[in-house]
C-alpha positions in Angstrom: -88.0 -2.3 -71.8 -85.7 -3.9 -69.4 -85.8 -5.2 -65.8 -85.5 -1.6 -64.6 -88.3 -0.6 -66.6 -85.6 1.5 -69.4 -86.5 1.3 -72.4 -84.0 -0.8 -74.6 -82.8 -0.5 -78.2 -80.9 -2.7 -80.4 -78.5 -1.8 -83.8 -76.2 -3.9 -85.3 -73.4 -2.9 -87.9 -69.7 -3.5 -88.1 -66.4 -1.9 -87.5 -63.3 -1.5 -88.6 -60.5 0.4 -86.9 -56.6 0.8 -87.8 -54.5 2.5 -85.0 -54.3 5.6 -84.5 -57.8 7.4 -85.3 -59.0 5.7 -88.2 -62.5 3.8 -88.0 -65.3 2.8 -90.1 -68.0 2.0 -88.2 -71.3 0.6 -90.3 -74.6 0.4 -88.6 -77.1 -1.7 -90.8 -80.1 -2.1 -88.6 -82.6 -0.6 -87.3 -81.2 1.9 -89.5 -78.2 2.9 -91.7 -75.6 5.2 -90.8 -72.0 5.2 -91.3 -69.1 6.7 -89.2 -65.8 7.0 -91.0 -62.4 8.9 -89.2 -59.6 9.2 -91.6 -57.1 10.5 -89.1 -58.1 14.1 -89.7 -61.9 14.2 -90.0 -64.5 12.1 -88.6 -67.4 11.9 -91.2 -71.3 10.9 -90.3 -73.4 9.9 -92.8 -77.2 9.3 -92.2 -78.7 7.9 -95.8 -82.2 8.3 -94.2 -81.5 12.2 -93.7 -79.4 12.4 -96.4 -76.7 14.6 -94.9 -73.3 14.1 -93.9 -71.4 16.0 -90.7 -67.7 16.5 -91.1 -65.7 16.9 -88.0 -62.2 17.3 -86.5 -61.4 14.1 -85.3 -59.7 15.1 -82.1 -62.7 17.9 -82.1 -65.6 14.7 -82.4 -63.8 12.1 -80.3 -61.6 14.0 -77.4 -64.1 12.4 -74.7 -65.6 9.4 -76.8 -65.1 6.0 -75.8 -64.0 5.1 -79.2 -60.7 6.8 -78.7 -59.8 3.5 -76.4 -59.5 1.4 -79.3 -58.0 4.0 -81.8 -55.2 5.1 -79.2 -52.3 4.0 -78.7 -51.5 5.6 -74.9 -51.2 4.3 -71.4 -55.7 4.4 -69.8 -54.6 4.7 -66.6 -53.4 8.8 -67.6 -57.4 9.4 -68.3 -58.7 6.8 -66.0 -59.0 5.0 -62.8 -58.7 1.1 -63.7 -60.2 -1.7 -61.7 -60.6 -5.1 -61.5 -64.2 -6.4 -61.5 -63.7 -10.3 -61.4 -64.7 -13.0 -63.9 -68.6 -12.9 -64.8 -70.1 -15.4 -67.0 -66.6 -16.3 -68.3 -65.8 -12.5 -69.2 -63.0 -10.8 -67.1 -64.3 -7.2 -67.0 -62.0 -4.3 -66.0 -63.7 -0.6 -64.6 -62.7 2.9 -65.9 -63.9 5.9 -64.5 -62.8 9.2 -66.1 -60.4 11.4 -64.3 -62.1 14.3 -65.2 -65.8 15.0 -64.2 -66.7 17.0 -66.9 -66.3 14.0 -69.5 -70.0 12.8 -71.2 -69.4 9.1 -69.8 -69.3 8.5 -66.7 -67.8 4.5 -66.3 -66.6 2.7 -68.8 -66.3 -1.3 -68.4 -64.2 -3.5 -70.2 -65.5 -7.4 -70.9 -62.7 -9.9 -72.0 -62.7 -13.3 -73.2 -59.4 -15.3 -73.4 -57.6 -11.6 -73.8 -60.1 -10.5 -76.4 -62.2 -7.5 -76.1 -66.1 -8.9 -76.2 -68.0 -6.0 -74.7 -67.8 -2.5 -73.5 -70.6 -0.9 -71.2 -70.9 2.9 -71.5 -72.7 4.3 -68.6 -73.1 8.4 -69.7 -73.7 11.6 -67.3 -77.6 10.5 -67.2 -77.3 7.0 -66.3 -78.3 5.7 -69.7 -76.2 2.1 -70.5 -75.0 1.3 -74.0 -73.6 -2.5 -74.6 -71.8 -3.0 -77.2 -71.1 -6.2 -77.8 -68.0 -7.7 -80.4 -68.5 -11.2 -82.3 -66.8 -12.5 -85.2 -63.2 -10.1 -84.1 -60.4 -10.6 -86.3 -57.0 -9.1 -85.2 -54.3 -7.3 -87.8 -57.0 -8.7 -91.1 -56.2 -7.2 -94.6 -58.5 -4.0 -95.1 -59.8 -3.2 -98.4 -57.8 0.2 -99.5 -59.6 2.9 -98.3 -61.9 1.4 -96.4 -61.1 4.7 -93.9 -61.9 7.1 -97.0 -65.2 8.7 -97.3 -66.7 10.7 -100.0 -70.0 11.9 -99.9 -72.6 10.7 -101.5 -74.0 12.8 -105.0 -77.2 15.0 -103.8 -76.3 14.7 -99.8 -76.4 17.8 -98.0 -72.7 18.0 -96.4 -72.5 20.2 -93.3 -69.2 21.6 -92.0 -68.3 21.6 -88.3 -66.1 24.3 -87.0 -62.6 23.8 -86.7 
C-alpha cells in the first residue's frame, strides 16, 4: 500500500519499440507475459495461462498510451499539453485526452536531459500506473524479428474480431 492507502504493485520487463506500431514489450516479474505488435496484429501471450490473444493493432491500441511512443503524429491533435515544471530533476509535461470517452484520463510525461524516464497513467477510475525507463538506448540494432511472434506449440490461441 501507498501513502493513500492504494494498494501498490510492482513488474518489471523490457521494451522494444520501432516506429510506427511495432513493440515487444517483455514482463519478467512478478510474472511472465509478453506483448508483441507487428504493425498489423498486436499479440498477448500469458505462459502462466497458456494462451495467446491476437488483435488488430489499431483495434488493441486506438486509446492506449502506448501509441505515444509508436506514433509518429503531432499530441497536441489528441491532447491538451502542459507544462508541469522541473520535479526532482525530471521536466514533466501533462496530457489530457480530447475526448472524454478515452480509458485514461491524464497522461504525464517525465524527462531527463530530453529523454523520456517516466510516464504516469492516471485511468477513468483513478488508478495510477508509473512506468518508469532505465538503461534507454536510442536507434540500437534489433535482433531480426524481434517484432515477430509465433505462438508457442500446445498454447490455446484465441482470435479477436476484426
Amino acid at each position: 500500500f501507498n501513502a493513500d492507502r492504494r494498494e501498490t504493485q510492482r513488474a518489471s520487463g523490457t521494451l522494444e519499440l520501432s516506429r510506427p506500431g511495432k513493440f515487444r514489450w517483455l514482463y519478467t516479474q512478478p510474472y511472465h507475459q509478453e506483448l508483441v505488435a507487428d504493425g498489423e496484429s498486436l499479440w498477448i501471450y500469458d505462459q502462466d495461462l497458456e494462451q495467446v490473444t491476437q488483435k488488430p493493432l489499431l483495434q488493441a491500441t486506438a486509446q492506449a498510451p502506448i501509441m505515444l511512443l509508436l506514433e509518429k503524429k503531432s499530441l497536441d491533435k489528441d491532447y491538451l499539453l502542459t507544462e508541469l515544471g522541473n520535479d526532482q530533476g525530471l521536466d514533466w509535461v501533462g496530457l489530457k485526452p480530447r475526448k472524454d470517452e478515452a480509458d485514461v484520463r491524464e497522461v504525464k510525461l517525465a524527462f531527463e536531459k530530453k529523454m523520456l524516464a517516466r510516464m504516469q497513467l492516471t485511468d477513468a477510475f483513478g488508478q495510477i500506473t508509473l512506468i518508469e525507463f532505465k538503461e534507454m538506448q536510442l536507434n540500437p540494432k534489433l535482433a531480426e524479428g524481434v517484432f515477430s511472434f509465433v505462438p508457442p506449440a500446445g498454447v490455446d490461441v484465441v482470435r479477436a474480431a476484426q
